[in-house]
N, C-alpha and C positions, 0 to 999 in steps of 0.2 A: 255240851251243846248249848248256842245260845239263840234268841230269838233277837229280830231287828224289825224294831216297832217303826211305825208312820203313825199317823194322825189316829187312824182306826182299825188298825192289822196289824194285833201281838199276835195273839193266839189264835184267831180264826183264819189266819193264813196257812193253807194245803203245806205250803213248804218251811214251814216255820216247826220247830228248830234246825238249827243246821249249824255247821262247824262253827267257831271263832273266827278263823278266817274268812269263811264266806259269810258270815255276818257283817265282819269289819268291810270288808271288800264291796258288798252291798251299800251300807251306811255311807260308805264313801261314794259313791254311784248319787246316793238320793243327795248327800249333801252339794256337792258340786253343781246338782239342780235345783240347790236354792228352797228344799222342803226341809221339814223338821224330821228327825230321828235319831233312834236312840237302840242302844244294843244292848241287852238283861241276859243276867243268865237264866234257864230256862225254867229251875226249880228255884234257887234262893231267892232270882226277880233282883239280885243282885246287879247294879250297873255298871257295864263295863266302856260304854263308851253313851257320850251325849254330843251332839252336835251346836254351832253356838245356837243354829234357832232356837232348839229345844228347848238349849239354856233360857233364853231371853226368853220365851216363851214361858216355861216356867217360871221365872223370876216376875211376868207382870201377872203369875196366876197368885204366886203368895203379897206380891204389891196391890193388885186388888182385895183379896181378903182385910189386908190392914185397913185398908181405907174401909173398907165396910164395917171392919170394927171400932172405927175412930169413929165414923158418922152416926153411928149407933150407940157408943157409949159413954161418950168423952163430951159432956156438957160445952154447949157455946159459950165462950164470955160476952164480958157485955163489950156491943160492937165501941170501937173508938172513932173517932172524927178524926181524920188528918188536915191540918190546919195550914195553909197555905204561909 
């Protein structure tokens, strides 16, 4: 059985878990509409499918972290003059 997440409805969706199939078949519904989602298995939380928003989506979540780690621990140098 797997679960097919959106933005805010893994697990507190009434009809969540549900086959592979109708997961996938779902997933493909939301993606075609241009939202994010992603398909886990129901125990491991294992991923079985991720759509690109998702993808993108998480990629500028771990791309904001860095930058929050760079602004916070990574000393300025000293600024340079660019000289015409």
């Amino acid at each position: 059985m797997y679960r097919m997440g959106t933005t805010g409805r893994v697990i507190s969706s009434a009809d969540n878990p549900v086959t592979r199939k109708v997961a996938l078949e779902g997933a493909a519904v939301v993606t075609k509409n241009g939202w994010r989602v992603w398909v886990e298995h129901h125990t491991s939380g294992k991923i079985l499918y991720r759509n690109p928003a998702e993808t993108g989506y998480q990629r500028s979540l771990v791309d904001k972290r860095v930058i929050e780690f760079a602004e916070a621990n990574v000393p300025s140098g000293p600024k340079q003059s660019v000289q015409s």
